[in-house]
C-alpha positions as CSV (number, residue, x, y, z in Angstrom):
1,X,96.1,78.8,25.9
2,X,95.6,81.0,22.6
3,X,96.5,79.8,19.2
4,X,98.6,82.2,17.3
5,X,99.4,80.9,13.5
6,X,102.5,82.4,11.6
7,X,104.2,80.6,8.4
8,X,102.2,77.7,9.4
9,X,102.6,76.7,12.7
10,X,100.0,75.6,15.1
11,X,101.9,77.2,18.2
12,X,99.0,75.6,20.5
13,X,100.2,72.1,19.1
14,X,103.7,73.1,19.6
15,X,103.4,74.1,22.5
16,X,101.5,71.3,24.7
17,X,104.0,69.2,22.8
18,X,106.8,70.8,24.4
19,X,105.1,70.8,28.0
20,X,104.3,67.1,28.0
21,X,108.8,66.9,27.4
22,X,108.7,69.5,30.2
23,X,110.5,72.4,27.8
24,X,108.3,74.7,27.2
25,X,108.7,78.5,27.7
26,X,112.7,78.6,27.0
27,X,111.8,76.9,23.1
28,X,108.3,78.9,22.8
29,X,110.4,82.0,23.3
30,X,112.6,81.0,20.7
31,X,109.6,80.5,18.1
32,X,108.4,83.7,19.1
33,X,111.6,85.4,17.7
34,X,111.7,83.0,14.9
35,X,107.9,84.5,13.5
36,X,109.1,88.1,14.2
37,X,108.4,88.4,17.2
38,X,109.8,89.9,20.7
39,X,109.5,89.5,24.2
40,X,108.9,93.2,24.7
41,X,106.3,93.4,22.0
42,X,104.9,90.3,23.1
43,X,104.9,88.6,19.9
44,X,103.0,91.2,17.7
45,X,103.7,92.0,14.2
46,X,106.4,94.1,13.0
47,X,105.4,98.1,12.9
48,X,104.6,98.9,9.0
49,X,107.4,101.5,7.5
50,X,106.4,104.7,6.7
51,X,106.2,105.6,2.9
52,X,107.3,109.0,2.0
53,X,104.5,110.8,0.2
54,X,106.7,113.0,-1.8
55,X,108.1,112.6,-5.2
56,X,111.5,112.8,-6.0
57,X,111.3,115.8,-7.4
58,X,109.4,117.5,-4.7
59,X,112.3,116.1,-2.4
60,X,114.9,117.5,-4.7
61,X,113.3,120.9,-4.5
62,X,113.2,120.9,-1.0
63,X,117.2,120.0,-0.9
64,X,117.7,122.9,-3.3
65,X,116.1,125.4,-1.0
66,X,117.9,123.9,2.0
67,X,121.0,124.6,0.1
68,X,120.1,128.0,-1.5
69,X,119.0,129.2,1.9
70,X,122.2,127.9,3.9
71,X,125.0,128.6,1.4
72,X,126.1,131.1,-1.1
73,X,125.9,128.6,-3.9
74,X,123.6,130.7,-5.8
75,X,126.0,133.3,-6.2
76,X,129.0,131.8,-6.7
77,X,127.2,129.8,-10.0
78,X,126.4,133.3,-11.0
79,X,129.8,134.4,-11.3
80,X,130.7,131.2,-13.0
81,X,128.2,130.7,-15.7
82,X,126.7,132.8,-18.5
83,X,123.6,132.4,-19.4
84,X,124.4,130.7,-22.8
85,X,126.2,128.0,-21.0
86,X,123.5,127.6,-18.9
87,X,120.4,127.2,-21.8
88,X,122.9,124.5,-23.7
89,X,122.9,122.3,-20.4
90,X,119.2,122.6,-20.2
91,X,118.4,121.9,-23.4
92,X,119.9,119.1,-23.2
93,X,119.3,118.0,-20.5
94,X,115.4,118.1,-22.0
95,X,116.3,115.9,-24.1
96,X,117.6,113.2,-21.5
97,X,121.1,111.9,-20.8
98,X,120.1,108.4,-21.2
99,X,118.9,108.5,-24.7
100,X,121.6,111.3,-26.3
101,X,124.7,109.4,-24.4
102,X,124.3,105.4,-24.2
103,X,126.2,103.4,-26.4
104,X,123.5,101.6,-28.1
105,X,122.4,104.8,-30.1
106,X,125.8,105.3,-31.8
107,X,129.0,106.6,-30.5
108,X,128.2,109.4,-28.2
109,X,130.7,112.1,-29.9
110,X,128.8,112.5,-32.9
111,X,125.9,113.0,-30.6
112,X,124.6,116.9,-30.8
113,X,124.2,116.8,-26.9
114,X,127.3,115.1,-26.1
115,X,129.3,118.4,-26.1
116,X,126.8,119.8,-23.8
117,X,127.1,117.3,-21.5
118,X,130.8,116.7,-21.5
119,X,131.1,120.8,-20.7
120,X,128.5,120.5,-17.7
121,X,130.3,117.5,-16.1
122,X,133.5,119.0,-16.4
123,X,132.5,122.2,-15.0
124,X,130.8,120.6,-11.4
125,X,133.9,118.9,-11.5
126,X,136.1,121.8,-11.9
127,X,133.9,123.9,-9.5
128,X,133.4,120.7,-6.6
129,X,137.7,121.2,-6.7
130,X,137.3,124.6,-5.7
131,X,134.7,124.8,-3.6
132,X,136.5,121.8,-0.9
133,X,137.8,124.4,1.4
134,X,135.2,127.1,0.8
135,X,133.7,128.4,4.1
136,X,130.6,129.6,2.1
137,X,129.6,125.7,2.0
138,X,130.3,124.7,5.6
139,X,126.4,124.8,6.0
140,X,125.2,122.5,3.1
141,X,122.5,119.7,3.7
142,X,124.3,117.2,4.5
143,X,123.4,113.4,3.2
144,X,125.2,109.8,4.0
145,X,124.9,108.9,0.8
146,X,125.9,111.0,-1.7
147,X,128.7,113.3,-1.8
148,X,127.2,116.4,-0.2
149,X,128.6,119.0,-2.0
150,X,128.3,118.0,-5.2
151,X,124.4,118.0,-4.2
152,X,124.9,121.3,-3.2
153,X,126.4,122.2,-6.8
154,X,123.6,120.4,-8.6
155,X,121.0,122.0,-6.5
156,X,122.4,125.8,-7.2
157,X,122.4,124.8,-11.0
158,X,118.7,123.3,-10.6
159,X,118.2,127.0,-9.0
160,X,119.4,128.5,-11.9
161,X,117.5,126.7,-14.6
162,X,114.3,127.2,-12.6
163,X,114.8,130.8,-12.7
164,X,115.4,130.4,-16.4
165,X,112.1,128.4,-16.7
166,X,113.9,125.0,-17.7
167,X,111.4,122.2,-18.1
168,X,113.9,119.8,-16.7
169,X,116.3,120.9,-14.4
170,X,119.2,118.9,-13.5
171,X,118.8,116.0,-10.3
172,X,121.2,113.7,-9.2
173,X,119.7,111.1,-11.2
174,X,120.8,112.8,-14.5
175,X,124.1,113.4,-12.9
176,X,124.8,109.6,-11.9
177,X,123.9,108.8,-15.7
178,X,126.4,111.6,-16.6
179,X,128.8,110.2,-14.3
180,X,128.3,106.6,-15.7
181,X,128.7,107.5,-19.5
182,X,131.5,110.5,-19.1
183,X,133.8,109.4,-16.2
C-alpha cells in the first residue's frame, strides 16, 4: 500500500483504518474525489491551465484584423467619419478616459476631453443602431461575452487610428470606462 498525502491526510492511516471496519474502497474512493482526484485519472493532480502568452493588446489586434478581413467595417467608418473627428477621439483618448472623466477630478463637463468623448460614445451608439441588420457584419468575430458588434465597431475605429498613427487606439477597456462614466 502507497502513501499519498494531500491537505494533510495520511491516506495509508485512513485507509487500514477503514479495512480493519471492513469499509474500505467505497469511502477511499470518496477521499480520492474529495483531494481532486478521479477514478479515471487515478487520483493525480489536476492538469495546470494554460496561460495565454499574449498581451491584451496583441489580442485586440488580432480581433481587429479578424474583423477588418471578414467585414466591410473599414469602409463603412470611412464614410462616417472625417478625419477631424477622428484626431479629437484619439487625442483624447491619449490622454485616458479614466483620468479626464471620473468624478473625483471635478465635474466631467468642464473637462476639455469630455466633449470628445461624449461625441465618440454617441456615435458607436448611433452607428451599432444601424448596423443591426447590416448583412456587411454577418461575418464578425464573434465573442460570448461582449456584445459582438460593438467589437466590431471598436476594432474598425482602432483600424482607423492606427492608420493615422494614434499612440493609443481605442480597446474595449476604454470603451467600458466610457460606458461607465457617459451611459
Amino acid at each position: 500500500m502507497t502513501t499519498v498525502q494531500s491537505n494533510g491526510l495520511n491516506y495509508k492511516i485512513v485507509s487500514s483504518i477503514l479495512q480493519v471496519f471492513r469499509i474500505g474502497r467505497p469511502i477511499l474512493k470518496i477521499f480520492t474525489l474529495l483531494k481532486g482526484g478521479a477514478q479515471r485519472r487515478g487520483g493525480e493532480s489536476e492538469p495546470p491551465i494554460g496561460r495565454e502568452d499574449k498581451t491584451y493588446e496583441q489580442l485586440m489586434d488580432e480581433l481587429t484584423i479578424w474583423n477588418i478581413e471578414h467585414t466591410d467595417i473599414v469602409g463603412i467608418l470611412r464614410k462616417e467619419v472625417e478625419e477631424e473627428r477622428l484626431s479629437k477621439w484619439s487625442n483624447a483618448l491619449e490622454k485616458g478616459v479614466r483620468k479626464n472623466l471620473d468624478p473625483k477630478s471635478g465635474p466631467k463637463e468642464t473637462n476639455p476631453y469630455f466633449s470628445a468623448y461624449l461625441d465618440l460614445y454617441q456615435f458607436v451608439r448611433r452607428l451599432r443602431t444601424k448596423l443591426v441588420g447590416n448583412p456587411a457584419m454577418r461575418d464578425m468575430k464573434f465573442l460570448e461575452r461582449a456584445d459582438s458588434l460593438l467589437v466590431c465597431i471598436l476594432c474598425g475605429i482602432r483600424a482607423l487610428q492606427k492608420e493615422k498613427g494614434a499612440k493609443r487606439p481605442i480597446d474595449t477597456l476604454q470603451w467600458m470606462m466610457l460606458e461607465r462614466y457617459l451611459g
